[in-house]
TORKOL-4160 file (C-alpha; in steps of 0.2 Angstrom, whole numbers, padded with zeros to 4 digits, m for minus):
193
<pt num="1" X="m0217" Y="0518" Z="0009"/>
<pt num="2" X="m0201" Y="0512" Z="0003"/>
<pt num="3" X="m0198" Y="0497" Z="m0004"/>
<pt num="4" X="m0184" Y="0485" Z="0002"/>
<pt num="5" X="m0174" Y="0472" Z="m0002"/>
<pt num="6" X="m0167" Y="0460" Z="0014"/>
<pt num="7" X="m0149" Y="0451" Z="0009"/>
<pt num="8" X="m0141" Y="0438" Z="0020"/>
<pt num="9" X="m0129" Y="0422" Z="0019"/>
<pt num="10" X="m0134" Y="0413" Z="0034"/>
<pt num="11" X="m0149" Y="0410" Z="0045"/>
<pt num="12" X="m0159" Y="0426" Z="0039"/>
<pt num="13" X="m0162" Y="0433" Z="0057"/>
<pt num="14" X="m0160" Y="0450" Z="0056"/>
<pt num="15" X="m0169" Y="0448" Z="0038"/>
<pt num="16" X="m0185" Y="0439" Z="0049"/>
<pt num="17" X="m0183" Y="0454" Z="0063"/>
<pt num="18" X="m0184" Y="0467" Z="0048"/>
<pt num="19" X="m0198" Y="0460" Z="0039"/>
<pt num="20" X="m0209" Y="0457" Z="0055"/>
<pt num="21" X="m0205" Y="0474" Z="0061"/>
<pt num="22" X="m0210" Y="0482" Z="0045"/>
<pt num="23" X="m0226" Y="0472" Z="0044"/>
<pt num="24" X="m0228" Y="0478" Z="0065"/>
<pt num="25" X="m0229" Y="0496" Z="0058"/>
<pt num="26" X="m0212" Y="0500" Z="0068"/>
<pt num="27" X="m0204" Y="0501" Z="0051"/>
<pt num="28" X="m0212" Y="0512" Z="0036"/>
<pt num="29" X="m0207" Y="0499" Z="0022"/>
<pt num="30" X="m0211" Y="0484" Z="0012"/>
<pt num="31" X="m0201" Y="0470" Z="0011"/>
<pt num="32" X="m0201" Y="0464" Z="m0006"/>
<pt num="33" X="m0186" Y="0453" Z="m0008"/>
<pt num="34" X="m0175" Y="0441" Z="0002"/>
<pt num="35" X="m0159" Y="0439" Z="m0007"/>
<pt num="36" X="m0145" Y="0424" Z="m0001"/>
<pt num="37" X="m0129" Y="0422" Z="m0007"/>
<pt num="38" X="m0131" Y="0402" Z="m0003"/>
<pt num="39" X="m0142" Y="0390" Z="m0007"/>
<pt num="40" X="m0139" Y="0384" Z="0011"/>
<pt num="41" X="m0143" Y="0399" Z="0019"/>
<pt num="42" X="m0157" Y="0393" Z="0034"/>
<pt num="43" X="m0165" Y="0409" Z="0032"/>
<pt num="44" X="m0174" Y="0406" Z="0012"/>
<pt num="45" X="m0184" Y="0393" Z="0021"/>
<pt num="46" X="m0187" Y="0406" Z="0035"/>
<pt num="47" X="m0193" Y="0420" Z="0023"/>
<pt num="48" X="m0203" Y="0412" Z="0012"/>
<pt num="49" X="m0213" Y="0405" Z="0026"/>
<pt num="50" X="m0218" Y="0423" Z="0030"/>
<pt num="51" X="m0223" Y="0424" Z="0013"/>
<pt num="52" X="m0209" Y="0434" Z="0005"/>
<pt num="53" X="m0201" Y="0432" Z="m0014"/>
<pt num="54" X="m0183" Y="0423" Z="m0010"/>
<pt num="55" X="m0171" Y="0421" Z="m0023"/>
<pt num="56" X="m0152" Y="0416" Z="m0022"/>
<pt num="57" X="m0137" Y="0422" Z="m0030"/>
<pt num="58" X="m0119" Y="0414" Z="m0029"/>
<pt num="59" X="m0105" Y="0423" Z="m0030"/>
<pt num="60" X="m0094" Y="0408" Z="m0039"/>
<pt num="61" X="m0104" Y="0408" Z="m0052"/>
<pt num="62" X="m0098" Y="0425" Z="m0059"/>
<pt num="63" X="m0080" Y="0432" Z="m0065"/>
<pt num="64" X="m0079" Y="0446" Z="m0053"/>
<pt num="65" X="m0088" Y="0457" Z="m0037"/>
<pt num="66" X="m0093" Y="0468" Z="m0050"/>
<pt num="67" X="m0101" Y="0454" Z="m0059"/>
<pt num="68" X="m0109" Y="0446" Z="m0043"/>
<pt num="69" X="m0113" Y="0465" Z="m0037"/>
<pt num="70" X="m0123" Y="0468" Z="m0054"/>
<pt num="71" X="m0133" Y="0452" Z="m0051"/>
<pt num="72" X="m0138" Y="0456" Z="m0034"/>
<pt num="73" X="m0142" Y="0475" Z="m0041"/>
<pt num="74" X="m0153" Y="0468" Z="m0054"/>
<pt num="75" X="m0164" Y="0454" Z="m0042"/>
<pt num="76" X="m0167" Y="0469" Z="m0030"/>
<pt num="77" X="m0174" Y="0482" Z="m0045"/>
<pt num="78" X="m0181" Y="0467" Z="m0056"/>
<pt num="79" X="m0191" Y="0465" Z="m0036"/>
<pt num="80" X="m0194" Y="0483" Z="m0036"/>
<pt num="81" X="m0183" Y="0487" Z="m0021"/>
<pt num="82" X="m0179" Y="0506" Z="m0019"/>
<pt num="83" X="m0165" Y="0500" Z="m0001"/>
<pt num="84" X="m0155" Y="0487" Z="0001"/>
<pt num="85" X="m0154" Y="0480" Z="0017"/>
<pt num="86" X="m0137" Y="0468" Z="0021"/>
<pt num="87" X="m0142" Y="0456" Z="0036"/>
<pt num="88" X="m0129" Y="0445" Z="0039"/>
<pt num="89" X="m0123" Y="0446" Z="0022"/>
<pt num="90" X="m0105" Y="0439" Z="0020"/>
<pt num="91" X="m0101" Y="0444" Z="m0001"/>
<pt num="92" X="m0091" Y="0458" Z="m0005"/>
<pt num="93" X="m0103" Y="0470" Z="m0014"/>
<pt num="94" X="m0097" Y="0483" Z="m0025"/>
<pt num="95" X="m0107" Y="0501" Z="m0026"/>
<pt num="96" X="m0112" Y="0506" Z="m0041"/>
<pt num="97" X="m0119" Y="0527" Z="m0041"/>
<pt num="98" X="m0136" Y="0522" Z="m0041"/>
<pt num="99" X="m0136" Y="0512" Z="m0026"/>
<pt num="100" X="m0126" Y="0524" Z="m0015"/>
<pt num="101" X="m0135" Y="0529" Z="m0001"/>
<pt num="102" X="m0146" Y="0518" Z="m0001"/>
<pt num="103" X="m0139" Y="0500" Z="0006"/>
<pt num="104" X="m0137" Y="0498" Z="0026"/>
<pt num="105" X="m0127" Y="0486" Z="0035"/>
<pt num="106" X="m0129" Y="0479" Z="0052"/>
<pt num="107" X="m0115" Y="0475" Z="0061"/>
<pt num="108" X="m0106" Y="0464" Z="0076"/>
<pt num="109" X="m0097" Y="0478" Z="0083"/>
<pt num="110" X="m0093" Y="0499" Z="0088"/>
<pt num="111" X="m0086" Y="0503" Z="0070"/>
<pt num="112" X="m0074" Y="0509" Z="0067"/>
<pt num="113" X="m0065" Y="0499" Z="0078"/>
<pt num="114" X="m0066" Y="0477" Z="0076"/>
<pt num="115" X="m0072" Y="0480" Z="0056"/>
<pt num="116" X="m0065" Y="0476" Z="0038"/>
<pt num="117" X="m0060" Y="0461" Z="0030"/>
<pt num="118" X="m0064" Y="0444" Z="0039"/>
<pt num="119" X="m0071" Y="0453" Z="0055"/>
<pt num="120" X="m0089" Y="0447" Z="0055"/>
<pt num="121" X="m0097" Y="0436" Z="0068"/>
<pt num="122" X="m0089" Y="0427" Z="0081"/>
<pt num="123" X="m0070" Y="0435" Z="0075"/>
<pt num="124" X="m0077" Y="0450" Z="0082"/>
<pt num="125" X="m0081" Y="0443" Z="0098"/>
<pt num="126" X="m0065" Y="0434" Z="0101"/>
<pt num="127" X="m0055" Y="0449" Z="0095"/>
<pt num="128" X="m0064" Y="0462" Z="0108"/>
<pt num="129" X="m0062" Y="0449" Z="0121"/>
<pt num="130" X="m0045" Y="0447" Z="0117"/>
<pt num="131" X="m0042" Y="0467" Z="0118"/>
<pt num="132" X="m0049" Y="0469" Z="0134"/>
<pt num="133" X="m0065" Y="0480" Z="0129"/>
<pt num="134" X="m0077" Y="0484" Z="0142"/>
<pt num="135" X="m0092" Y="0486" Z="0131"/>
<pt num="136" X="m0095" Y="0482" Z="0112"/>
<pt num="137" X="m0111" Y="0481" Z="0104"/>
<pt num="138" X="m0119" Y="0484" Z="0085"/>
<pt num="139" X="m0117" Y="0497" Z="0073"/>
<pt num="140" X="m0126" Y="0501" Z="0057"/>
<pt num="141" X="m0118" Y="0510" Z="0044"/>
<pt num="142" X="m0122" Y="0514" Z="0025"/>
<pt num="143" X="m0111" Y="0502" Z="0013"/>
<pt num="144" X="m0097" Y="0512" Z="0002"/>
<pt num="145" X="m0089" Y="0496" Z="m0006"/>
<pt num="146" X="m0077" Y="0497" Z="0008"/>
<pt num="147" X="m0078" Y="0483" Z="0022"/>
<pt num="148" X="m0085" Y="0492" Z="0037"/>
<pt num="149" X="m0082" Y="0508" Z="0030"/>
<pt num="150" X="m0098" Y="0519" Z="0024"/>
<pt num="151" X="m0105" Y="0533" Z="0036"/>
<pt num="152" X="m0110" Y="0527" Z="0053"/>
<pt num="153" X="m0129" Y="0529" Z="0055"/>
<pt num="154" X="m0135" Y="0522" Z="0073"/>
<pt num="155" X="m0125" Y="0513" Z="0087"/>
<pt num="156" X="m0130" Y="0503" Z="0101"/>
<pt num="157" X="m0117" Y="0498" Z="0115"/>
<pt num="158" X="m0117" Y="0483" Z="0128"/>
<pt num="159" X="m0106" Y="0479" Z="0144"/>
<pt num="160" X="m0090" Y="0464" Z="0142"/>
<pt num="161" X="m0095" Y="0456" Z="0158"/>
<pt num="162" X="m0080" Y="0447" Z="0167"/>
<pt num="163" X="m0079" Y="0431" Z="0163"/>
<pt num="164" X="m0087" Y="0431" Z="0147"/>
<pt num="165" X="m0085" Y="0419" Z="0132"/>
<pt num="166" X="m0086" Y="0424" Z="0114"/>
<pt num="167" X="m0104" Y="0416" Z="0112"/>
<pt num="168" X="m0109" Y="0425" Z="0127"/>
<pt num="169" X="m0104" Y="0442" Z="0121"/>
<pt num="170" X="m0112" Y="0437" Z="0104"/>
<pt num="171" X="m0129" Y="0432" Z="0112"/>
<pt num="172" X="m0129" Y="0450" Z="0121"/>
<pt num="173" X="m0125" Y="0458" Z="0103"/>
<pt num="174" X="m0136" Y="0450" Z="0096"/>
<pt num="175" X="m0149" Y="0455" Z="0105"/>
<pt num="176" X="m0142" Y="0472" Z="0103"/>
<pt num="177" X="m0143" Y="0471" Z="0084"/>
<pt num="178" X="m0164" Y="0465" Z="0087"/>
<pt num="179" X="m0165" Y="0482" Z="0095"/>
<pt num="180" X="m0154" Y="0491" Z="0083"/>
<pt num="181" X="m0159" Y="0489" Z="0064"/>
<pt num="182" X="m0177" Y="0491" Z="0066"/>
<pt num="183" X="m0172" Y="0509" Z="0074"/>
<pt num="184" X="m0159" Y="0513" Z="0064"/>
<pt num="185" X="m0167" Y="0510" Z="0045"/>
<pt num="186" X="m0185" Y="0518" Z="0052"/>
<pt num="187" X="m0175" Y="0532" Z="0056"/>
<pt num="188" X="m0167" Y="0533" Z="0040"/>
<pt num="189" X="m0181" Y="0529" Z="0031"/>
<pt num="190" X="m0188" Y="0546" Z="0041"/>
<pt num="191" X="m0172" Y="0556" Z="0038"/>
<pt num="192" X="m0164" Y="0553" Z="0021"/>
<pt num="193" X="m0181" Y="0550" Z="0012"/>
């Protein structure tokens, strides 16, 4: 089973949802590190409840994304991590060869639309809202070092109701990215491995 590495900046959710799944068979992988770009992030105390090796790395305390990416890199492998998974993670990350292919991102939204730079959470919401969209959903993709860029791997759509406000929408989403990542990295655990 592969090895893997959970990195999150917020309240670690996804992150929980992936370890639980693996440890519940639905996943073929070990969860071996949780990685947070803050201090604050609500999810350390989450993780290392359920046991797992936490760690944090700040990305002000280095010159560069390739710097802060390098840092990152070495906690996973210094853990023995063989994928990177990006749950909620907010940090540019820059790919270095030896890591393409093998770091997934879950995501608020159908990429390749509502993605990039500063489109993550609740600025998803509010833009599909604001478009009109009759459905959205989560997506994850590989990470290129691109924002929202890398090869889509699995999708999963749900309805924009009439009336609904961008924490509604996000509530449904999110419940759609519960669903999604579990499926998605079993899968490509199962296909690219």
């Amino acid at each position: 089973m592969k090895r893997l590495a959970l990195f999150f900046s917020g309240t670690g959710g996804n992150a929980l949802n992936l370890l639980r799944a693996c440890r519940e068979g639905r996943v073929p992988a070990i969860p071996v590190l949780g990685l947070a770009s803050t201090p604050k992030a609500g999810g350390l105390l989450r993780l290392e409840e359920e046991g797992l090796l936490t760690t944090v790395v700040v990305r002000k305390d280095f010159d560069s994304d390739e710097a802060f990416s390098e840092a990152c890199y070495r906690a996973a492998e210094a853990a023995g991590a063989e994928v990177i998974c990006l749950c909620g993670w907010l940090k540019k990350l820059s790919v270095p060869r030896r890591w393409e292919g093998r770091i997934l991102n879950i995501h608020p939204g159908l990429l390749p639309q509502y993605g990039g730079p500063g489109m993550y959470g609740m600025h998803v919401h509010r833009a599909v809202l604001a478009a009109g969209e009759r459905e959205s959903g989560a997506s994850v993709h590989l990470v290129d070092g691109e924002y929202d860029h890398g090869r889509i791997l699995r999708q999963l759509r749900v309805p924009v109701l009439p009336g609904d406000t961008p924490e509604d929408l996000q509530k449904r989403v999110y419940g759609a990215e519960m669903e999604l990542f579990p499926m998605a990295l079993a899968a490509f655990l199962s296909e690219e491995f």
